[in-house]
TORGU-696593 format. One record per residue (C-alpha): residue number from 1; y, x negated, z. Coordinates in Angstrom, 3 decimals. Layout:
BEGIN
[NUM; [Y; X; Z]],
...
***
This chain:
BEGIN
[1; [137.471; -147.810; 161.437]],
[2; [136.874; -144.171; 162.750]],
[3; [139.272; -145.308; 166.020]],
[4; [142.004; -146.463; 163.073]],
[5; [141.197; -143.353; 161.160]],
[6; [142.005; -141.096; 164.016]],
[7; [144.983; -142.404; 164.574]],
[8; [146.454; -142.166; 161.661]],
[9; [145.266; -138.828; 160.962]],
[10; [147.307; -138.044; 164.360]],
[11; [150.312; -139.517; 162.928]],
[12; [150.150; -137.185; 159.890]],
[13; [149.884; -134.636; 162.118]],
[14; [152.744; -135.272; 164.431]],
[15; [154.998; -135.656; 160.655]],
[16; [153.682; -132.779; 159.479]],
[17; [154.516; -130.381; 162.038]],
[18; [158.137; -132.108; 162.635]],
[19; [158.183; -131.227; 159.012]],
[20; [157.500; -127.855; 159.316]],
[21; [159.425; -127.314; 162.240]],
[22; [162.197; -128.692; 160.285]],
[23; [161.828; -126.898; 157.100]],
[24; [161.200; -123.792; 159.259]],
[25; [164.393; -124.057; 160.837]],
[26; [166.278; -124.602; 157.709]],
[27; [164.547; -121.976; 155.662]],
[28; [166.186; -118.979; 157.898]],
[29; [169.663; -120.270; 156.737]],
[30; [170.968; -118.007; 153.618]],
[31; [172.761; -119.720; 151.320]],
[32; [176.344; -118.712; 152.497]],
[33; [175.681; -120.593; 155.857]],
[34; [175.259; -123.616; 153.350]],
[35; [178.295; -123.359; 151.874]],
[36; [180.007; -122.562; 154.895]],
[37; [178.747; -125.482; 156.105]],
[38; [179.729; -127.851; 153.417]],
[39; [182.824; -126.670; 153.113]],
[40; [183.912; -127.478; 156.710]],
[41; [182.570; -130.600; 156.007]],
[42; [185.023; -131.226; 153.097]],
[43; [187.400; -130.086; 155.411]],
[44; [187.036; -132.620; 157.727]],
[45; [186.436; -135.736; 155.472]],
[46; [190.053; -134.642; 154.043]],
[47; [191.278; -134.430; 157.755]],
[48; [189.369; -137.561; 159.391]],
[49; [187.742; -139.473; 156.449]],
[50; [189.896; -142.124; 156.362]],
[51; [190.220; -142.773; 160.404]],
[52; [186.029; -142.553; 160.159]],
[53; [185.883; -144.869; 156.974]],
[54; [188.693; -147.379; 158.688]],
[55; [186.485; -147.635; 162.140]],
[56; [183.453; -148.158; 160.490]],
[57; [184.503; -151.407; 158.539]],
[58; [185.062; -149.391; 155.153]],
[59; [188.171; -150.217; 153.486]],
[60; [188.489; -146.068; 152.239]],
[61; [186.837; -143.263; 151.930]],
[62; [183.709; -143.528; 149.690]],
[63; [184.533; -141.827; 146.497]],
[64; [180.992; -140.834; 145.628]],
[65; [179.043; -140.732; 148.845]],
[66; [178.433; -144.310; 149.305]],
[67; [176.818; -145.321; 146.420]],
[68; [179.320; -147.007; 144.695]],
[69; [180.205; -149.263; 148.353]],
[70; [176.659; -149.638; 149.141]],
[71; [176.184; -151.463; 145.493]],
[72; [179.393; -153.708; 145.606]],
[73; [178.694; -154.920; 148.576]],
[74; [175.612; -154.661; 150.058]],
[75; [176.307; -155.859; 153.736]],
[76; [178.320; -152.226; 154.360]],
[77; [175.112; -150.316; 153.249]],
[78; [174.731; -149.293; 156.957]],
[79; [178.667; -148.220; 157.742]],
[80; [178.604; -146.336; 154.220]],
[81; [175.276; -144.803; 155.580]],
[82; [177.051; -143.930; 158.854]],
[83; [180.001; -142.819; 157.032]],
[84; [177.663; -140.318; 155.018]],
[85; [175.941; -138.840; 158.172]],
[86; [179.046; -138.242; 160.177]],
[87; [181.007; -136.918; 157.722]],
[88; [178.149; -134.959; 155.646]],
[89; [175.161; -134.197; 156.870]],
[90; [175.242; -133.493; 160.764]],
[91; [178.559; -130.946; 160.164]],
[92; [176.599; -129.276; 157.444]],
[93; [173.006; -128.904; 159.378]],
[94; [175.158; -128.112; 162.489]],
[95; [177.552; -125.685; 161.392]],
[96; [174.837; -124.242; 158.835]],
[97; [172.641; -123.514; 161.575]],
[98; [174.426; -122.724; 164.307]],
[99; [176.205; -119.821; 161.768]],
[100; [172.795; -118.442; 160.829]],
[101; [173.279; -115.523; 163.025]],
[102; [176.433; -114.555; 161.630]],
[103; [176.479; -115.493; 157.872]],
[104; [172.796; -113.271; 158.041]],
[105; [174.880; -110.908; 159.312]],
[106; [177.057; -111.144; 156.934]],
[107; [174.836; -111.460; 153.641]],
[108; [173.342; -108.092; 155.051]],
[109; [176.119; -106.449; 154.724]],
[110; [177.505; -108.234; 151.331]],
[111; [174.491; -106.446; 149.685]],
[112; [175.124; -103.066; 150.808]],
[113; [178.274; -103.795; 147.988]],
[114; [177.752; -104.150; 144.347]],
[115; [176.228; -107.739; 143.652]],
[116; [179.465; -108.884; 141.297]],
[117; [181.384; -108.904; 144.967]],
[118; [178.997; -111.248; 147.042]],
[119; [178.175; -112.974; 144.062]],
[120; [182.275; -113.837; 143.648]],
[121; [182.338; -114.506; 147.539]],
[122; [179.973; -117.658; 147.145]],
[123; [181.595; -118.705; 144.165]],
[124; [184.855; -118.285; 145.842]],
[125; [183.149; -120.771; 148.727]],
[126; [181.679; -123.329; 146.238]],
[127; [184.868; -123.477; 144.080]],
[128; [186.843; -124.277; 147.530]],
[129; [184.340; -126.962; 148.694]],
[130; [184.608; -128.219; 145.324]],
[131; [188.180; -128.524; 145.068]],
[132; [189.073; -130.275; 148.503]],
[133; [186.455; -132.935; 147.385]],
[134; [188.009; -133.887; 144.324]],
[135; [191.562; -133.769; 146.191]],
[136; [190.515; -137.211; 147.811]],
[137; [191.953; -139.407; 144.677]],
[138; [192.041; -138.721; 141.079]],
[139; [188.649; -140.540; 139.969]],
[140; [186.119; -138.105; 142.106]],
[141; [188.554; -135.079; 140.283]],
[142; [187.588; -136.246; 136.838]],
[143; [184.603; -136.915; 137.928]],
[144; [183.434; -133.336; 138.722]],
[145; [185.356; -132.068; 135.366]],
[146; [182.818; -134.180; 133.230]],
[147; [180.292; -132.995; 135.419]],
[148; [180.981; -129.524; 135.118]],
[149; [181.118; -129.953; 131.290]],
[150; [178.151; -131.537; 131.172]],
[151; [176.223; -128.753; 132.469]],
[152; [177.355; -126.623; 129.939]],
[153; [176.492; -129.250; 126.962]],
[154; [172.916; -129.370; 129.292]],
[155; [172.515; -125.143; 129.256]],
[156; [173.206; -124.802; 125.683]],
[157; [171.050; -127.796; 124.768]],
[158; [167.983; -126.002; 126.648]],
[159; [168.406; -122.610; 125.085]],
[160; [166.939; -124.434; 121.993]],
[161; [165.116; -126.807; 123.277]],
[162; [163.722; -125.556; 126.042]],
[163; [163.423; -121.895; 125.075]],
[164; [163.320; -121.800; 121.625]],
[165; [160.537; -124.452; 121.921]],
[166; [162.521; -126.948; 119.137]],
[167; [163.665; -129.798; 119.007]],
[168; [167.391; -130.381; 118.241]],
[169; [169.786; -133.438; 117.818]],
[170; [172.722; -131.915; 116.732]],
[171; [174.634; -131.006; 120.037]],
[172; [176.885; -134.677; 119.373]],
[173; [177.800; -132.971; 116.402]],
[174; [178.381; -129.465; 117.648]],
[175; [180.584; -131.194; 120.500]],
[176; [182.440; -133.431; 117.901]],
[177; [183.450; -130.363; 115.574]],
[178; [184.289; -128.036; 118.559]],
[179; [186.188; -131.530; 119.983]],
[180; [188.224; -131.657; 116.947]],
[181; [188.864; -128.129; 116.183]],
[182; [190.219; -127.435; 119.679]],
[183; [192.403; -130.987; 119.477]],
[184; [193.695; -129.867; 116.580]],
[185; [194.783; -126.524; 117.712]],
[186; [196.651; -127.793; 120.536]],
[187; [198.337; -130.601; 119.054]],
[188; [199.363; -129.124; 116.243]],
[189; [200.943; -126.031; 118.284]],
[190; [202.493; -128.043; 121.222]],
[191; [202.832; -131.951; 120.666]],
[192; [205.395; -133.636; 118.529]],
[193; [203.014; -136.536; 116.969]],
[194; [202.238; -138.510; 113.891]],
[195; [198.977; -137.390; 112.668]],
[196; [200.602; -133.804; 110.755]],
[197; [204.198; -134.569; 110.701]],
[198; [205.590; -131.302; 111.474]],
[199; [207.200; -130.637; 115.045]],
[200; [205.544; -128.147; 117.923]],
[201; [205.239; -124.450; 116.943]],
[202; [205.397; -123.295; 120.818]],
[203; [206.794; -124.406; 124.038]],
[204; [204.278; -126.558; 125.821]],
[205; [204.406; -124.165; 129.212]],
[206; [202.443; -121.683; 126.973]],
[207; [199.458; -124.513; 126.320]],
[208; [197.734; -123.656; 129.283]],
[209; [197.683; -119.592; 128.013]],
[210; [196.734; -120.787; 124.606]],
[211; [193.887; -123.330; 125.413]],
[212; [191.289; -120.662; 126.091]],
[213; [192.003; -119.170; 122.220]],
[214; [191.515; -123.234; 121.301]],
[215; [188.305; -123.387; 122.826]],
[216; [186.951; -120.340; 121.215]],
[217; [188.204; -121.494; 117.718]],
[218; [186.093; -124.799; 118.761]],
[219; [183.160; -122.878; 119.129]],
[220; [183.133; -121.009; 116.153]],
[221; [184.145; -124.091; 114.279]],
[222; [180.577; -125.290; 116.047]],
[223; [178.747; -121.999; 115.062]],
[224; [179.633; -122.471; 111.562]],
[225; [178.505; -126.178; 111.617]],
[226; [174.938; -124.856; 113.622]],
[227; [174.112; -122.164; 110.624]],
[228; [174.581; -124.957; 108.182]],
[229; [171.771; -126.536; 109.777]],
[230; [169.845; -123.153; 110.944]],
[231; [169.715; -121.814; 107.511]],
[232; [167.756; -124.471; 105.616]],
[233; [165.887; -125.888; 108.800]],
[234; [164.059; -122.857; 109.999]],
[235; [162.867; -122.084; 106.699]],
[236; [160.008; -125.000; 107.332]],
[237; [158.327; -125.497; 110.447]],
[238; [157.383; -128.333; 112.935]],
[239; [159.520; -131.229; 113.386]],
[240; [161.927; -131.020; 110.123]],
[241; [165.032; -129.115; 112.820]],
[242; [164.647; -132.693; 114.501]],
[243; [165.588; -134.771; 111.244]],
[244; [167.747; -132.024; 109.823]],
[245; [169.528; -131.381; 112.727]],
[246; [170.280; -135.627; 113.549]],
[247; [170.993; -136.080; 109.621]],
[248; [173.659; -133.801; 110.510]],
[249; [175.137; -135.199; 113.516]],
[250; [175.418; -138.378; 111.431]],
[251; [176.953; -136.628; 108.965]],
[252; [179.343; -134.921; 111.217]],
[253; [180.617; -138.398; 112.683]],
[254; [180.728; -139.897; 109.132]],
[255; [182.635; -136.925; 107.583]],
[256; [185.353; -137.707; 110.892]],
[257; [185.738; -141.314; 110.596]],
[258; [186.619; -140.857; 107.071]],
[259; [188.984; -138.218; 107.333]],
[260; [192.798; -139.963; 108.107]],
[261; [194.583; -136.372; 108.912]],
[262; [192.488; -136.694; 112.201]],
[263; [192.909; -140.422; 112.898]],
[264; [189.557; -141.684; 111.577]],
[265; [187.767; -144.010; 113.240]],
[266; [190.883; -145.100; 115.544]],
[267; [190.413; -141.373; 117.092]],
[268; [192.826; -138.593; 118.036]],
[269; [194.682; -138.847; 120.945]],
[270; [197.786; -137.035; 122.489]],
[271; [195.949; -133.943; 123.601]],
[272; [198.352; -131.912; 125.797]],
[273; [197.148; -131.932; 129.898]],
[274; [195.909; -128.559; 130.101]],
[275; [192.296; -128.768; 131.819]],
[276; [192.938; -128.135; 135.447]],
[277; [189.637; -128.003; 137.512]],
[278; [190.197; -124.116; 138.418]],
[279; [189.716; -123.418; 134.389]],
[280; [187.217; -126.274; 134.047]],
[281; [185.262; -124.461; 136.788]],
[282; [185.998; -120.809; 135.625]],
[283; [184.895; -122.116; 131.934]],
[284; [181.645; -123.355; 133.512]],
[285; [180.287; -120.700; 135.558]],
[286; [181.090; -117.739; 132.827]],
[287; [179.061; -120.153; 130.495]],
[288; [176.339; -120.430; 133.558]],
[289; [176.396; -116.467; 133.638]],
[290; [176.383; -115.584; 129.945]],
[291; [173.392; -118.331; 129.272]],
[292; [171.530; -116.912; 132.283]],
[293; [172.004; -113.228; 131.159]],
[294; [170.979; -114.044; 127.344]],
[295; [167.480; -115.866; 128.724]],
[296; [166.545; -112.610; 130.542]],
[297; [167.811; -110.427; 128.022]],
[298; [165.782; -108.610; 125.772]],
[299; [166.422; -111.403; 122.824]],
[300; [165.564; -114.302; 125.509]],
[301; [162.191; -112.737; 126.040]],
[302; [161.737; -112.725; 122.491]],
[303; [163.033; -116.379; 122.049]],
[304; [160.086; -117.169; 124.685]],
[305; [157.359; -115.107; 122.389]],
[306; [158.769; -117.286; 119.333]],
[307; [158.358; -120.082; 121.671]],
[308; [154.787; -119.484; 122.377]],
[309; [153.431; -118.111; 119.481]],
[310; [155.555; -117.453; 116.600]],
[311; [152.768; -115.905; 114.548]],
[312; [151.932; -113.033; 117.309]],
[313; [155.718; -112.243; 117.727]],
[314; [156.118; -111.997; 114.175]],
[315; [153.129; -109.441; 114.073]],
[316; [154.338; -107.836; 117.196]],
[317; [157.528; -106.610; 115.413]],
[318; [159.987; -109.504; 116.188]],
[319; [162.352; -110.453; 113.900]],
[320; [161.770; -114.432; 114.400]],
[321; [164.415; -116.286; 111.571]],
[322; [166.930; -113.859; 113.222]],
[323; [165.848; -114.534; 116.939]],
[324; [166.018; -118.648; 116.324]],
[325; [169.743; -118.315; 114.480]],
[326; [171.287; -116.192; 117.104]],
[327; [170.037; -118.568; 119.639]],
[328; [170.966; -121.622; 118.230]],
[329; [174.241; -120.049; 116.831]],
[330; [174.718; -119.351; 120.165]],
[331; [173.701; -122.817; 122.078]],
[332; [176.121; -124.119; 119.125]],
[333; [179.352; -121.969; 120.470]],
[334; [178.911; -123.195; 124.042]],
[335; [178.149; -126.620; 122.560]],
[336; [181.533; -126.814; 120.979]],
[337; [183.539; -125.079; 123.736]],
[338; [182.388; -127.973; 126.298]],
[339; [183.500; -130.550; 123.447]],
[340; [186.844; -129.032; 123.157]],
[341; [187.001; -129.078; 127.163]],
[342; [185.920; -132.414; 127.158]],
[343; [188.404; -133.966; 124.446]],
[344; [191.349; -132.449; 126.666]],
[345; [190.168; -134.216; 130.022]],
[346; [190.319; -137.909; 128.397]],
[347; [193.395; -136.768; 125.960]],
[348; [191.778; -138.474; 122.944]],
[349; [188.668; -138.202; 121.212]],
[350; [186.655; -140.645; 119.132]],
[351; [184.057; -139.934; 116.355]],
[352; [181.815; -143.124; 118.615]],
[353; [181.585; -140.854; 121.455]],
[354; [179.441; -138.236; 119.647]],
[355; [177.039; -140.782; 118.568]],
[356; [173.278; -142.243; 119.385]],
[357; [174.010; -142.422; 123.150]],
[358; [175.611; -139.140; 123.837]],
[359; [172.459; -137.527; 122.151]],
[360; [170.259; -139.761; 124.784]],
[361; [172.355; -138.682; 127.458]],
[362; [172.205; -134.889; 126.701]],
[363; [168.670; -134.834; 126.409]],
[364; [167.938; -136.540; 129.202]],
[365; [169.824; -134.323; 131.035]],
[366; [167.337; -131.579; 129.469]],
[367; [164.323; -133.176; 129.987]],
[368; [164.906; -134.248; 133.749]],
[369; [166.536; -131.023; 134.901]],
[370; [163.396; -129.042; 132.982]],
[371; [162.742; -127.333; 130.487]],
[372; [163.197; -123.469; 130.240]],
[373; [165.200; -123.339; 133.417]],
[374; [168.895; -122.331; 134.809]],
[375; [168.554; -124.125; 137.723]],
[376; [166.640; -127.319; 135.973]],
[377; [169.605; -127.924; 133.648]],
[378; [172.566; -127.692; 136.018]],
[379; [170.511; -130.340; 138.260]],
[380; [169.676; -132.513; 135.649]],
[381; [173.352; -132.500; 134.357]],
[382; [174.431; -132.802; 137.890]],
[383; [171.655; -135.513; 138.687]],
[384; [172.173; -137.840; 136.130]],
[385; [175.795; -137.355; 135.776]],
[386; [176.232; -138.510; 139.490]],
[387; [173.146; -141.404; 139.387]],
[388; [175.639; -142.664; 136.107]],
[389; [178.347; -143.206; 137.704]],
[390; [176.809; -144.271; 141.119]],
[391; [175.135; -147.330; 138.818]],
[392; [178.156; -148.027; 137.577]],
[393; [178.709; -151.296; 139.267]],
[394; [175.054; -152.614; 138.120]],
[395; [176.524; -152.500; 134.452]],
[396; [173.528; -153.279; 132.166]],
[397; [171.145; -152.752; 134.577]],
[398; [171.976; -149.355; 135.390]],
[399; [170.560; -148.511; 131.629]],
[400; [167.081; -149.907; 133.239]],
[401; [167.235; -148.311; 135.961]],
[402; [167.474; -144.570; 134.707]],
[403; [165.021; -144.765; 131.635]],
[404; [162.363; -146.134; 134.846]],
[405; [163.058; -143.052; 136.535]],
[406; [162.841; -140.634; 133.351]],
[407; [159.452; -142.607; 132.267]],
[408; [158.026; -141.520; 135.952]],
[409; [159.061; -138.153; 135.812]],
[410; [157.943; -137.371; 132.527]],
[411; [154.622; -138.907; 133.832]],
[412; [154.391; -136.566; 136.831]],
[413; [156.473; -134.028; 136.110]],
[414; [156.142; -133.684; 132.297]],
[415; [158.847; -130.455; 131.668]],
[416; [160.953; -131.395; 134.426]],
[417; [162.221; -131.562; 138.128]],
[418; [162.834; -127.898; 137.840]],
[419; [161.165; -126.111; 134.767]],
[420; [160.209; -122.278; 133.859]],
[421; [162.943; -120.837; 137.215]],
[422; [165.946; -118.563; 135.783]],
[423; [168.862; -117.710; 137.803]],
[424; [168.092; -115.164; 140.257]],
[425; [171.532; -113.921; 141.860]],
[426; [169.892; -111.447; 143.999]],
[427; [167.514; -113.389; 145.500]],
[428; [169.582; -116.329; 145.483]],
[429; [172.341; -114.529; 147.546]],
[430; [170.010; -112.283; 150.328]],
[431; [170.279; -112.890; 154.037]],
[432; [167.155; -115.007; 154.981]],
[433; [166.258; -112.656; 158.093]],
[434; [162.536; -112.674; 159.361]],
[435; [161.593; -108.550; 158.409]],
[436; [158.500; -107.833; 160.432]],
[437; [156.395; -104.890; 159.551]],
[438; [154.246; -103.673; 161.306]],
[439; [150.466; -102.781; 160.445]],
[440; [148.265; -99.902; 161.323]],
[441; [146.815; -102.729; 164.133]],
[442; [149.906; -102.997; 165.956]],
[443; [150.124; -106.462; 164.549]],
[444; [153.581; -108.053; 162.816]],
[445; [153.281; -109.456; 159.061]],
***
């Protein structure tokens, strides 16, 4: 036993330090040299993807890194594994680290500059890598637009529930009015259709100018929905915002499948094609910046006190009814913007889609990201946005599948992958250069 013992404890050893040497190698890379590195990887799966997926058995490239292949048909696991390493992770390791030197460099010098310019630099990088992705074919495009609305719907979802300490069900129905009120908008200004009877008030070329004044009339249409619910709800205490705030999402869908202007339960289709992926993105990372600001703001510190004890920031001077309605007036704005964004990707919108299983979806999004976090919520949107579609294939089973995984993370990880981390930009975007100092010994630190 002690001759078994030792040998084991050798092979934990020998992974342990490969894993340290790894992460140790990895860890000096600043986060431009990542991007760098993933973009020239997009670069050359746009360039050589389809001779690589052709010579490795693969009838095209993999739209969603394998996944989707490896499920339909299970004997090309290992060519869309190949595919996957060639193509993805050896350019990005390789390049990543072989730049370190320079994109150190680099970052050293970015900060010397205000922040907004290094900060639009990576942005700039991740929008790129981004974009060449989707150009593969028209399914990984919208794809990554319902992704990138999701992690708004996710952020505004965890201002309340994970800040505020609550727990809401009414982002379906903040979606569905902001969905509606945007659809409206736009139709009525630029389509000919059937639903009002009256022909377009502009030239369609202007709908992409307009859209942006759509989506804020979405969100305020939202806004006025939340403080119909904030009003009476956070007058009582405990889990009454829960039932208010689902009575109201069923009241929202009823109230739309009963009114005929807007098509009813048959929907409302013949949204003009406005959402390119530049404003899709540009929409989603001012929402990821204004969120992130508002959570370290003065008022987000005070949503956190509310959070924790709502007693001691009342006696502490806080006003707390006005603290929980601006945030969830708030959450409720960016709630309905993503609905109106989300109505003009499909071009139609039904009062089914805002129902039971959106709310599931949402907050699982929430809960596996984590709770009270910037980062938690764009993975968890990300996360199970991707591990969706990647099950598609399994059909009913894929439903089995990701409740498993949410049971065992709210087992070991009970507020999430990610929980309690804001956005940092400044230490997100420093150089990762070793700084030695030395002590009065002589010694480095």
């Amino acid at each position: 036993m002690d001759v078994k013992d030792n040998k084991s404890q050798k092979r934990k050893g020998k992974f342990n330090k490969l894993t340290n040497a790894i992460r140790n190698i990895m860890v000096k890379v600043p986060l431009l040299g990542w991007l760098l590195g993933t973009s020239i990887a997009v670069i050359i799966e746009r360039l050589a993807g389809k001779w690589v997926a052709i010579n490795l058995g693969l009838p095209k490239i993999p739209v969603l890194f394998g996944f989707v292949v490896m499920l339909k048909k299970p004997f090309l696991i290992p060519s869309a594994f190949l595919y996957v390493l060639l193509i993805y992770i050896l350019p990005i390791v390789l390049i990543a680290r072989l730049c370190t030197g320079i994109t150190n460099r680099i970052a050293e010098k970015l900060i010397k500059f205000p922040i907004f310019i290094s900060t639009l630099i990576h942005i700039g990088l991740i929008f790129l890598t981004l974009y060449i992705w989707s150009g593969v074919n028209d399914y990984r495009l919208i794809t990554l637009k319902l992704i990138l609305v999701a992690v708004m719907v996710t952020l505004s979802l965890n201002i309340i529930n994970g800040y505020m300490g609550e727990f809401s069900c009414s982002h379906p129905g903040f979606m569905a009015l902001g969905a509606y009120a945007s659809s409206v908008c736009t139709i009525i200004l630029f389509v000919e259709n059937n639903f009002f009877n009256i022909p377009p008030l502009l030239p369609e070329f202007l709908a992409p100018l307009v859209f942006p004044i759509a989506l804020i009339v979405g969100g305020i249409v939202a806004m006025i929905g939340a403080l119909l619910v904030a009003i009476p709800s956070f007058r009582t205490r405990g889990d009454y915002l829960a039932i208010i705030s689902l009575a109201f999402t069923f009241i929202i869908i009823s109230l739309i499948q009963n009114l005929e202007i807007v098509g009813g339960p048959r929907g409302l289709g013949g949204q003009p094609n406005v959402v390119s992926l530049p404003m899709v993105f540009i929409c989603a990372v001012i929402c990821i910046w204004t969120i992130n600001n508002f959570v370290r703001s003065t008022l987000g510190k005070a949503l956190n006190a509310v959070r924790d004890n709502e007693m001691a920031a009342n006696a502490m001077t806080v006003n707390t009814r006005r603290t929980k309605i601006t945030a969830f007036l708030f959450a409720a704005f960016w709630a309905g913007v993503a609905g109106g964004i989300f109505a003009h990707i499909i071009r139609y919108v039904n009062p089914g889609t805002f129902g039971i299983q959106k709310l599931a979806e949402v907050l699982s999004m929430v809960y596996f990201g984590g709770l009270n976090s910037v980062y938690g919520s764009i993975v968890g949107a990300v996360g199970i946005s991707l591990l969706s579609e990647a099950l598609r294939p399994l059909e009913i089973f894929k439903w089995i599948i990701i409740p498993l995984m949410l049971i065992l993370v709210m087992i070991f990880r009970p507020t999430g992958l990610i929980s309690f981390k804001d956005l940092d930009v400044k230490k997100l975007l420093r150089p990762k250069n070793k700084i030695i100092v030395k002590t009065k010994t002589g010694k480095g630190v």
